[in-house]
N, C-alpha and C positions, 0 to 999 in steps of 0.2 A: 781699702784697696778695691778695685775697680771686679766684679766678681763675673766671670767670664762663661761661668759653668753652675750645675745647678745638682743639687744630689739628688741620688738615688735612694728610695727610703727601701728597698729591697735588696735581698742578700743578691749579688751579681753572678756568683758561682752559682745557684740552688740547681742542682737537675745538670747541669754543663757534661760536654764532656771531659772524661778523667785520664790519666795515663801512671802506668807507676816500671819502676825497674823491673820489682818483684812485686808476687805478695803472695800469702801462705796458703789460702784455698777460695775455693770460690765462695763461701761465704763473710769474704774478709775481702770483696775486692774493690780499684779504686771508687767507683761511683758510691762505694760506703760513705767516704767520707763528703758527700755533696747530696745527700737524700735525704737532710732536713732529721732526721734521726737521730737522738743524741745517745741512743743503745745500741747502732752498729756504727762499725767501724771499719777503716783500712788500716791493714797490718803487714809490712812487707817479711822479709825471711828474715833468720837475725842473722847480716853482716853488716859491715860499716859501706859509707858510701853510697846508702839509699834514698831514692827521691820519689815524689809523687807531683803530678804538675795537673792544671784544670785550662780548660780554652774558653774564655769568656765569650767569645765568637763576635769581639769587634772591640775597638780601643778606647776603654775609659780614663779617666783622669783618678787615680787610684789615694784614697783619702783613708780608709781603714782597712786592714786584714786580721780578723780575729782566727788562732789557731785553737783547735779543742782537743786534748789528750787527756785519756785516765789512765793512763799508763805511766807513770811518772821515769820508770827505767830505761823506756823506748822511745823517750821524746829529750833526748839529750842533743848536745854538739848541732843545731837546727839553725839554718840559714833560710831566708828567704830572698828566692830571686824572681825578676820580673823581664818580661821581654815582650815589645811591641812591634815584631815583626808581622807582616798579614798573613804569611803560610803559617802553618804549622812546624816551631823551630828546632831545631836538632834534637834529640834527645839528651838532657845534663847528664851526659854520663859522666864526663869529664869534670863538670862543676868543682872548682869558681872557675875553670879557665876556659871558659866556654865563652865566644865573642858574643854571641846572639843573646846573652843573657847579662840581666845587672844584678849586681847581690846588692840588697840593700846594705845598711852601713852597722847593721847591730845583728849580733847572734841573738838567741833567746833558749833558756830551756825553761823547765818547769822545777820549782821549788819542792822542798818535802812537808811542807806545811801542805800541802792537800790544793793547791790551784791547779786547773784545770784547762785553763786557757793564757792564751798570749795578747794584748792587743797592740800593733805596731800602727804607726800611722808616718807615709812616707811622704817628706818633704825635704824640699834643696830650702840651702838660706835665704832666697827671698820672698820663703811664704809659696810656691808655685810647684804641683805636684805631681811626679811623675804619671807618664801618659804607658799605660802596658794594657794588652790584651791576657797574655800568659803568666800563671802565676805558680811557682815552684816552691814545693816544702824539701830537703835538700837535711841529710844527715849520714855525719862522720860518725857514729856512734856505731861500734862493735853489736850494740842490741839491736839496730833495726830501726824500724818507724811506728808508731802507731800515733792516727787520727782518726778521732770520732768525727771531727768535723769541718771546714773550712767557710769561712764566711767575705767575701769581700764588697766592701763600700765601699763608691765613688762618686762619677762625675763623667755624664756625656759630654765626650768632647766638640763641641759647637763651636768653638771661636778659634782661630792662631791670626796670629801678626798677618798680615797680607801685606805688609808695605817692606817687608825685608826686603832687598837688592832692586825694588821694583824702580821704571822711570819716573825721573822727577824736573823739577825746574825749579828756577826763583829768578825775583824780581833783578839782582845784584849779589855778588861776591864780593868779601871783604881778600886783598889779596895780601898783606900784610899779617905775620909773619911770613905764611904760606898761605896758599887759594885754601879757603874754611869753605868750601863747593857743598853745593845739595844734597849731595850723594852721602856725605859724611852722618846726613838725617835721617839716615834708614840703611844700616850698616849694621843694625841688628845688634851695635856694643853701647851699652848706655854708660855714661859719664866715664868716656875714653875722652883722651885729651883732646881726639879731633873731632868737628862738630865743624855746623853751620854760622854764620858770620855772613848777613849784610852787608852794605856799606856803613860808615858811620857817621852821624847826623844827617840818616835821611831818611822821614815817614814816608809809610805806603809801603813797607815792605812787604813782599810775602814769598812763601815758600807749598808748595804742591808735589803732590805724588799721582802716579798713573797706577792704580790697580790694575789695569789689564783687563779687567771686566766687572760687572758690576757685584758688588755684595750686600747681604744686610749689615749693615753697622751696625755693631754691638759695644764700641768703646773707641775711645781714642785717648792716648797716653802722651802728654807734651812735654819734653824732659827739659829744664832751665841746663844750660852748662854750670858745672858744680862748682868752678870760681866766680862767676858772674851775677850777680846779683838784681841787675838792674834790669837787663836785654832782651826779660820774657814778661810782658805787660801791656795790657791796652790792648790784646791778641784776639781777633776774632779765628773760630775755627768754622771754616766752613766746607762746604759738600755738594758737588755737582754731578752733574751725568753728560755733560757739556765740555769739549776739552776750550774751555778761554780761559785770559787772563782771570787770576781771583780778583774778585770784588766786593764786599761787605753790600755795597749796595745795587748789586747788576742784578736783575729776574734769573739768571740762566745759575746764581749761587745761591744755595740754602744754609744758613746762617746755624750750628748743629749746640754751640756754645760761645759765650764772650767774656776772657777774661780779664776783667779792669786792672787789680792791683796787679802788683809786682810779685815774682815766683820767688821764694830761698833756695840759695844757691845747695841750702846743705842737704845730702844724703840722708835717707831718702825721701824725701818730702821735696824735692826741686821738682815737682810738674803741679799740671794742672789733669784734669781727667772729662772728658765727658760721655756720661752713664743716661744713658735713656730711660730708664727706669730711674733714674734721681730727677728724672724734668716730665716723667710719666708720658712722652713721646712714642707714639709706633715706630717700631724699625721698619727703614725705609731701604732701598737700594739704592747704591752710589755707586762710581766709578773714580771720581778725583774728589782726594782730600787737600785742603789746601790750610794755611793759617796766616793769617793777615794779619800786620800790624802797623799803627799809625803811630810810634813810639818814636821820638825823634831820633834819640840816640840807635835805631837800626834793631833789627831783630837776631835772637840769635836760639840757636834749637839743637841742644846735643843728642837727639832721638824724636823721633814717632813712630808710636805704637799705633796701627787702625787694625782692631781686630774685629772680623768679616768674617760671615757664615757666606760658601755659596749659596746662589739662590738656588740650587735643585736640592741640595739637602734640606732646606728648611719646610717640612711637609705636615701635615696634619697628622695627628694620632686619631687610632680608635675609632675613624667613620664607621657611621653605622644609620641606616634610613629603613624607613618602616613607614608601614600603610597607616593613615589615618583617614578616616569616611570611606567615602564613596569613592573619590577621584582623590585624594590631597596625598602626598608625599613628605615625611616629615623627616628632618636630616638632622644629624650631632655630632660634633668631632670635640677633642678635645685638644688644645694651643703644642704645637712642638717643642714648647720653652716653659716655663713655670709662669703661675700666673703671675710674676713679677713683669715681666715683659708685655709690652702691647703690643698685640697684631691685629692687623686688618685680613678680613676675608672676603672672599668671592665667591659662590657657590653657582653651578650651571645646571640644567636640566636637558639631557638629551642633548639638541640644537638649538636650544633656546638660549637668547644673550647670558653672558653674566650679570651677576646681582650682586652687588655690595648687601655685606652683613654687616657693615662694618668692624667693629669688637666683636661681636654676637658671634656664639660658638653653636647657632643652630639655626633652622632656616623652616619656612612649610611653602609648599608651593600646590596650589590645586589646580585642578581642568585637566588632568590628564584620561585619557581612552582606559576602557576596562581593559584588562588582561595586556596592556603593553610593558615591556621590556621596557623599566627608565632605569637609565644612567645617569646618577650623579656623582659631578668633580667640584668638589673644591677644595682652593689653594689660598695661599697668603700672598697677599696682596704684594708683588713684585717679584714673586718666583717664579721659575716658568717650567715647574713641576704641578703635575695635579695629584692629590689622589682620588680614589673613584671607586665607585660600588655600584651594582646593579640590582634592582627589584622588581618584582614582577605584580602592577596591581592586580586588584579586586578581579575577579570574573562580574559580571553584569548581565542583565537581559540582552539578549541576541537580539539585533534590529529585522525588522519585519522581511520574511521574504517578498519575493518582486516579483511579479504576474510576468509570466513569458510567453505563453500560447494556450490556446484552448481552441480543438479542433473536435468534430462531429460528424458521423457517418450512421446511415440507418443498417439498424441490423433486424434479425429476427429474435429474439430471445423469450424466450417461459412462452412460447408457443404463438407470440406476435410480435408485431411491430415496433419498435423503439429506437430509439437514437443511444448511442454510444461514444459518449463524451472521451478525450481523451486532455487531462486541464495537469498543465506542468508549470512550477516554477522556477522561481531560481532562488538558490541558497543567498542567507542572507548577508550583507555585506560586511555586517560588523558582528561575527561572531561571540566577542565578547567573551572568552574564553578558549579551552583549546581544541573543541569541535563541535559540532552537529550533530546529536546523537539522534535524532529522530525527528520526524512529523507530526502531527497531532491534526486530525482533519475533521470537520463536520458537514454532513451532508443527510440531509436534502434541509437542512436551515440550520440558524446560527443556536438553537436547543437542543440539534441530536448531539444522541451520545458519540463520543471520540474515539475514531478510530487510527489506527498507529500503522505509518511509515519509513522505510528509512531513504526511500525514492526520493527523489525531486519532480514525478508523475505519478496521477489516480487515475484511474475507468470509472465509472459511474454509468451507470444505464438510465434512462429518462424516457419518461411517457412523452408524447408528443403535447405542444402547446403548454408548457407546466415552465411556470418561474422558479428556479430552484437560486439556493445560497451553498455556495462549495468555499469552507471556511477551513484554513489552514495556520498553524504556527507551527515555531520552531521550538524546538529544545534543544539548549546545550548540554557539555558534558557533566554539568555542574546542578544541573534541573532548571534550571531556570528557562522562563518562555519569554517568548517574543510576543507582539499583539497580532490579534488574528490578519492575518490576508483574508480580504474579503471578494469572494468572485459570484456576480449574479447575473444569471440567464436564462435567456427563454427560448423553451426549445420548439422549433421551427414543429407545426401542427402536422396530425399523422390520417389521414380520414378514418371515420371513426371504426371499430370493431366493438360487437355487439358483448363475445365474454359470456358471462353468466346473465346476463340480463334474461328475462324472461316476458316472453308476449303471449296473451290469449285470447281468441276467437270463441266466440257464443252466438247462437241463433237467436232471433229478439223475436220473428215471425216468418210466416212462410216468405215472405220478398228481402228480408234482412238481416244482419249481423252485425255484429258490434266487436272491435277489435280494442286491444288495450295494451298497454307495452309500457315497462320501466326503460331509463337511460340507459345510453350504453355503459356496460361497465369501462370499455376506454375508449373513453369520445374522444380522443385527440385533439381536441382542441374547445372548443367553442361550440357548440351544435348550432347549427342556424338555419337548419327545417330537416321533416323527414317525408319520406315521399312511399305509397303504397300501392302497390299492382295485386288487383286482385282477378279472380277468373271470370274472361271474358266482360271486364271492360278495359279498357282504355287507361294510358298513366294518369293520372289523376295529380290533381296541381299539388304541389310543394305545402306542405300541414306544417304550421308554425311549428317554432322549436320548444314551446311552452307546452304543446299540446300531449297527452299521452292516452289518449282515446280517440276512436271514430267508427263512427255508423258509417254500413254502408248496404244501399240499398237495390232494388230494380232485380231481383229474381224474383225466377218463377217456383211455385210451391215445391219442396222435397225436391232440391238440386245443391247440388255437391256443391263447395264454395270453398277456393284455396286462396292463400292470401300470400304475400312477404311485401318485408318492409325496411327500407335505409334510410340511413343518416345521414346527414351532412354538415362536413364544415369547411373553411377554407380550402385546406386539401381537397375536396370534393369529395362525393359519398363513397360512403365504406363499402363493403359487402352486405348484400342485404340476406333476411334473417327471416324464415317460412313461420308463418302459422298453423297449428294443428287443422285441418279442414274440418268442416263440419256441414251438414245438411241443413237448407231452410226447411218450416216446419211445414205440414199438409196443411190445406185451406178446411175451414169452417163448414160442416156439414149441415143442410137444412132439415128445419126440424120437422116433420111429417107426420108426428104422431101425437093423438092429444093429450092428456095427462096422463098420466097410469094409472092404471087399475092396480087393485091392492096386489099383493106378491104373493104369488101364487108358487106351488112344492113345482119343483125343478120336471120336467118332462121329457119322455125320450122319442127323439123325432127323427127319420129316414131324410137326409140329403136328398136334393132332387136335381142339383145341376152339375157344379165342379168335386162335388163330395166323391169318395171312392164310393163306390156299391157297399151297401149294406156298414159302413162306418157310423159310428154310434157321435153324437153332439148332444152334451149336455151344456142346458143353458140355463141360467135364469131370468125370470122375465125382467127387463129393465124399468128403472125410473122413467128415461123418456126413451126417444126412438126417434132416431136418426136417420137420413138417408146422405149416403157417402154417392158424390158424383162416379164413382168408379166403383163397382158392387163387384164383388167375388163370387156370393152368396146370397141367396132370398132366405131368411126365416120368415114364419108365421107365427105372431106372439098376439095373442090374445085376439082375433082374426085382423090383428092388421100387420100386414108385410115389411120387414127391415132387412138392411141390405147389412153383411157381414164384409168388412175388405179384412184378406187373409194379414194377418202378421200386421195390423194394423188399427184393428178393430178399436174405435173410442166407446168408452163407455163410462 
């Protein structure tokens, strides 16, 4: 037989929810009997006419129900009913006479030989098994209920007839005895007396049905009329999506099965079947089934069966996608039918085309952005259901921020001159996760140590004329950096300021001096001369900017001598900066006296000019003897006369 449905290898009750008439306390109550536990149980009160019912929470094709009691006294007079209504159905209190419920067709209790369960398995005579969502344990017995457990296996209901009452056509009706019309081929009664009939001796016959809309084809069931022997042969079955005539050989029909011999007329074996899975076929979507036949003697059809999943139900299980690398998104689902069945898939990424997988129950797709939201859908190829999952890649390095402005104004700061940078960017465009946590900046070059912002702006202060590197990344919230933004400038020159620098002046002879001077400590720029005023001459020309000394000459002996001195650079000169003054030295006195006489004991001699009266001058007589153009004082040393200048005397 042609197998429609596919089993369940898990208990369908396990966990569900339960309902019961009674039951004795709350450690005895229904969800006992559906907790997988074979040492508790549900146990109602003991009078007769008690049930217990479970809600599967959707409609299987119901194949086994195992009942489990160790109560052998409380599990008597036990019915089982089933009902496939979608609400939630009456409560059996009335059972069996309850419409919304079916009692199967066999009681059950339990023997004294020690069994402990039941196993019932529900089917009608032609093999085909009731469809129920609710399932009811149901007892006449004076004792009560008691179940340890309840088990039920089945069968997801995926397929029913879709060609029942639906429109049809055919090529010819036979009208003799009575019109055997189209309609009599999907009437839903198989090998009833009325049925379809062609004309007779005439090929090309064929017969079609309108499903209404399109489905996946999962079977199709050809019933011969169960006198006829001859009238079902040579029969192509075919499938379109196209409402034209059938054709075995037109583009717009797809040919699904062809059956050469002839059908037996006898029960049950008069059809032919065709199983996609016996021809290892993907189920496809169709709209019109049709079956054609070139059989002279005329065609004849007392039933078809097309059983048809809609396309929105048939959906993928169990998607589930996951990161793999850097950028790749890797997808898995598993088939909505057993692997017996072939399907095609399609898998999508965000708004990117669909992709054939075709069988392939997995898919990898790469290139996508760090930290985006991707959505994946995929579906079986002719449904127009997706299912769909979202994941969130990798985080990644944040892209570089973007240089927006860098503006500069002079200020005064730490007691001079400087420019005050003010350098701001802009956040970076591709984050790469899910913020900004900071700045990370280097300055005054790409080797300082790193300093921390959460601005999108720095200050920086800046000597004048100085090339600096102001070096910037980002970090996300995840640590990860960006590569540096690099910003390099040069700061417009300041005229110089002298600072700590240090200059000194020294007397070389009575008409000259000599000056000396380190750099400034902030030349603002480039020095490119310094220029010196000293007292009582004239400016004096512009002194290379290599130079750090200078004579200068043209006084006259024992005269004071003040100096300062600037720099220059583009800006033009700074402030100029004094030197200590100092005196040139007194001129060379001639020498008037001949060698000296040996040295003679010290003697005390009366002043005779600028001396005070009576003041005492102790002298010794000198190596030689000098006369100073400007005398204070006459001594007489050894009878020759020398001239003494006060507070200045050379000796």
């Amino acid at each position: 037989m042609l197998h429609l449905y596919f089993s369940a290898s898990t208990n369908l009750a396990n966990g569900k929810t339960t309902y019961s008439k009674t039951s004795t306390d709350d450690s005895h109550r229904p969800p006992e009997a559906v907790d997988g536990e074979s040492n508790s149980y549900f146990q109602s009160s003991t009078s007769a006419n008690q049930w217990w019912r479970v809600d599967l929470e959707r409609s299987y094709y119901v194949g086994v129900i195992k009942v489990y009691s160790s109560q052998y006294e409380k599990f008597q007079q036990v019915s089982i009913f089933l009902s496939n209504t979608e609400t939630v159905p009456n409560s059996p209190l009335n059972l069996p006479n309850n419409n919304d419920w079916t009692e199967s067709p066999s009681q059950f209790s339990l023997t004294a030989d020690g069994d402990d369960f039941v196993t019932y398995i529900t089917s009608s005579q032609d093999g085909s098994l009731s469809e129920a969502r609710h399932i009811a344990v149901y007892s006449t017995s004076s004792d009560g209920l008691v179940i340890n457990g309840l088990e039920v296996y089945g069968y997801e209901v995926l397929a029913r007839n879709m060609a029942i009452g639906k429109s049809v056509g055919s090529s010819s009706v036979l009208p003799i005895p009575n019109y055997r019309t189209a309609d009599k081929a999907n009437d839903g009664i198989i090998n009833s007396d009325d049925f379809y009939r062609s004309e007779n001796d005439v090929g090309d016959q064929w017969w079609k049905v309108d499903l209404d809309t399109q489905y996946f084809i999962v079977g199709v069931l050809v019933y011969n009329h169960k006198n006829l022997i001859s009238n079902l042969q040579k029969a192509h079955l075919l499938a379109a999506n196209t409402d034209v005539d059938p054709n075995p050989n037109s583009t717009e029909w797809t040919e699904l099965y062809y059956q050469n011999e002839d059908i037996t007329h006898s029960v049950p074996n008069n059809y032919f079947q065709y199983n996609p899975i016996d021809k290892g076929d993907p189920l496809s979507v169709y709209r019109y089934v049709a079956v054609y036949s070139k059989y002279k003697p005329g065609l004849v059809i007392s039933e078809v069966l097309v059983f048809g999943i809609e396309k929105s139900e048939l959906l993928v299980k169990n998607l589930k996608a996951e990161l793999k690398d850097q950028d790749c998104v890797k997808v898995n689902w598993e088939t909505p039918l057993t692997d017996s069945y072939t399907l095609q898939y399609q898998v999508r990424y965000g708004s990117r085309p669909w992709k054939d997988t075709n069988t392939s129950l997995s898919d990898k797709k790469c290139g996508f952005s760090a930290y985006k939201e991707v959505e994946v859908e995929v579906k079986v190829v002719g449904s127009d259901k997706t299912e769909r999952t979202t994941l969130t890649t990798n985080c990644a390095d944040p892209s570089n921020p973007g240089e927006d402005n860098v503006q500069h104004v002079q200020v005064t700061n730490l007691g001079r001159k400087m420019w005050k940078y003010n350098i701001s960017w802009k956040a970076p465009s591709s984050i790469n996760c899910e913020s900004i946590t900071e700045y990370k900046i280097r300055y005054p070059d790409v080797t300082s140590e790193e300093t921390v912002t959460i601005d999108t702006s720095y200050e920086v202060y800046v000597e004048g004329g100085v090339e600096f590197t102001f070096s910037v990344r980002a970090v996300n919230n995840m640590g990860l950096h960006s590569h540096y933004l690099d910003i390099t400038e040069t700061s417009p020159e300041i005229a110089p300021e002298w600072g700590s620098a240090t200059v000194t002046m020294k007397t070389l002879n009575s008409s000259c001096v000599e000056l000396t001077w380190s750099r400034p400590e902030y030349p603002g720029g480039d020095i490119t001369s310094y220029q010196l005023t000293c007292t009582n001459m004239a400016i004096m020309d512009k002194i290379p900017s290599t130079s750090s000394s200078q004579t200068v000459c043209g006084y006259s002996a024992y005269t004071l001598v003040e100096c300062n001195i600037s720099a220059e650079n583009t800006a033009g000169f700074g402030e100029s900066i004094e030197f200590d003054s100092v005196y040139t030295s007194c001129e060379d006195v001639e020498r008037i006296c001949p060698p000296p006489p040996p040295v003679r004991n010290a003697e005390t001699l009366s002043t005779q000019s600028d001396w005070r009266i009576d003041s005492v001058v102790t002298y010794f007589c000198l190596e030689g003897y000098y006369r100073d153009r400007k005398c204070s004082a006459d001594l007489c040393c050894g009878g020759r006369k020398i001239c003494l200048v006060r507070g200045n005397t050379r000796v």
